[in-house]
C-alpha positions, 0 to 999 in steps of 0.5 A, a space after each residue: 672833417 675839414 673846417 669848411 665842411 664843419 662851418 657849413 654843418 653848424 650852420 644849417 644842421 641847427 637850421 634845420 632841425 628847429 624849423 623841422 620840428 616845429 613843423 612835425 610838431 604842428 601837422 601832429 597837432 601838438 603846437 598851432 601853425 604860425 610863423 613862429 619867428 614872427 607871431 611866436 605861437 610857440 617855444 623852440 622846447 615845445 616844439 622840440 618836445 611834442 611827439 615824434 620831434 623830440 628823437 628828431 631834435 634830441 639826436 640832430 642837436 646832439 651832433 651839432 652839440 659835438 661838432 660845435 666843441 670841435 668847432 671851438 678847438 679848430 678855431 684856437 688852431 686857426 687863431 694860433 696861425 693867423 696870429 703866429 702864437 697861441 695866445 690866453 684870449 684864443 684859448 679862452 674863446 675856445 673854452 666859453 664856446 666848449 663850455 656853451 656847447 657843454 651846457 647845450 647838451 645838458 640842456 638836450 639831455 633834460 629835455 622832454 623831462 618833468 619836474 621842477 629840477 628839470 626845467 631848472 636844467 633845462 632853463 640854465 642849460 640853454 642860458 649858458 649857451 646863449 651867454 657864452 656861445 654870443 660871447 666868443 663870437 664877439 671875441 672871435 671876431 675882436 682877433 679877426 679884426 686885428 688880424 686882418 693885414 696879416 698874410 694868413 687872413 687871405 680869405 678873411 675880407 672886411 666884408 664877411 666880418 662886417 656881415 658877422 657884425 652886423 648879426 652880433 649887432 642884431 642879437 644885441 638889439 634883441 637882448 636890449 629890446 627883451 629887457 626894455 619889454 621885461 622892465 616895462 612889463 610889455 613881455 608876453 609868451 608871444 614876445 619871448 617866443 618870438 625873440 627865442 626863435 630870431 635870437 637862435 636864428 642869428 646865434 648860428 647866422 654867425 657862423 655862415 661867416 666862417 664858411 667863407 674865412 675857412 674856404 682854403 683853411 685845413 686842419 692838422 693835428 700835430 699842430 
């Protein structure tokens, strides 16, 4: 699979799969209609979880899992010939996003299941995703920035990184307003909910930038 074809994948197939089991969940009557972005009637889990939507999401999530580590591997290709070299901090960003999308799946895996040492695996799993995977998208694009007058960055314009930017900016904001929420006690379900549904949303928001970097870029293995 070509890195183009595989940014425009990551992007929608999450997408996809959580707007689709929220509303397969919802018509089967297990979680309420609303808008979750917005009025946070519910968790992505639960969603997720409830009936006939957990082969849905388990199977789709599991697939984006797989292709999100050789997201993480094309991308220390492609750092390597913007850059001329193959340096310690684009292997590293390889490796916090492998290890994001490992703990995603530890985080599908769990899903669905009772127990406390469950939802322990569950919580941590999708911890570490959130922490890393936002992570090595800031990286990512502190080398996108440095690379941009060199001849391999073409397809690399100002205003795709200051799109990626802004969506970083974003998830920041929502972090900084969950903990000011969290300190102050304001936090509700529906404010927790609301800032998991956007935060994800963004989370793969990130990656439409790499459809457009990626447009001429190709992928070889004996590099």
């Amino acid at each position: 699979m070509q890195p183009r074809l595989l940014a425009i994948i990551i992007t929608l197939l999450p997408l996809f799969a959580t707007n689709t089991v929220y509303l397969l969940s919802a018509y089967e009557g297990n979680v309420p209609w609303c808008n979750p972005y917005i009025d946070g009637c519910t968790t992505i889990s639960q969603a997720a979880r409830s009936g006939n939507s957990i082969y849905i999401y388990r199977a789709t999530m599991f697939a984006y899992s797989v292709l999100l580590i050789l997201f993480w591997v094309y991308i220390r290709q492609w750092l390597g010939q913007i850059l001329h070299e193959v340096t310690k901090l684009s292997s590293s960003i390889m490796w916090l996003g492998i290890i994001g999308a490992l703990f995603l799946m530890v985080y599908i895996d769990f899903l669905g299941a009772t127990g406390e040492i469950n939802r322990f695996m569950r919580r941590y799993g999708i911890m570490v995703f959130f922490t890393f995977t936002p992570l090595a998208q800031i990286l990512l694009l502190k080398l996108h920035y440095k690379s941009l007058s060199t001849p391999a960055s073409v397809n690399m314009k100002r205003p795709i990184l200051q799109f990626q930017l802004y969506v970083l900016l974003i998830m920041a904001l929502i972090g900084i307003v969950s903990i000011i929420l969290e300190v102050a006690q304001l936090k509700t379900d529906q404010s927790e909910n609301v800032v998991e549904w956007v935060f994800a949303f963004f989370l793969n928001l990130y990656f439409a930038g790499m459809i457009f970097i990626w447009r001429d870029y190709r992928y070889h293995l004996s590099e």
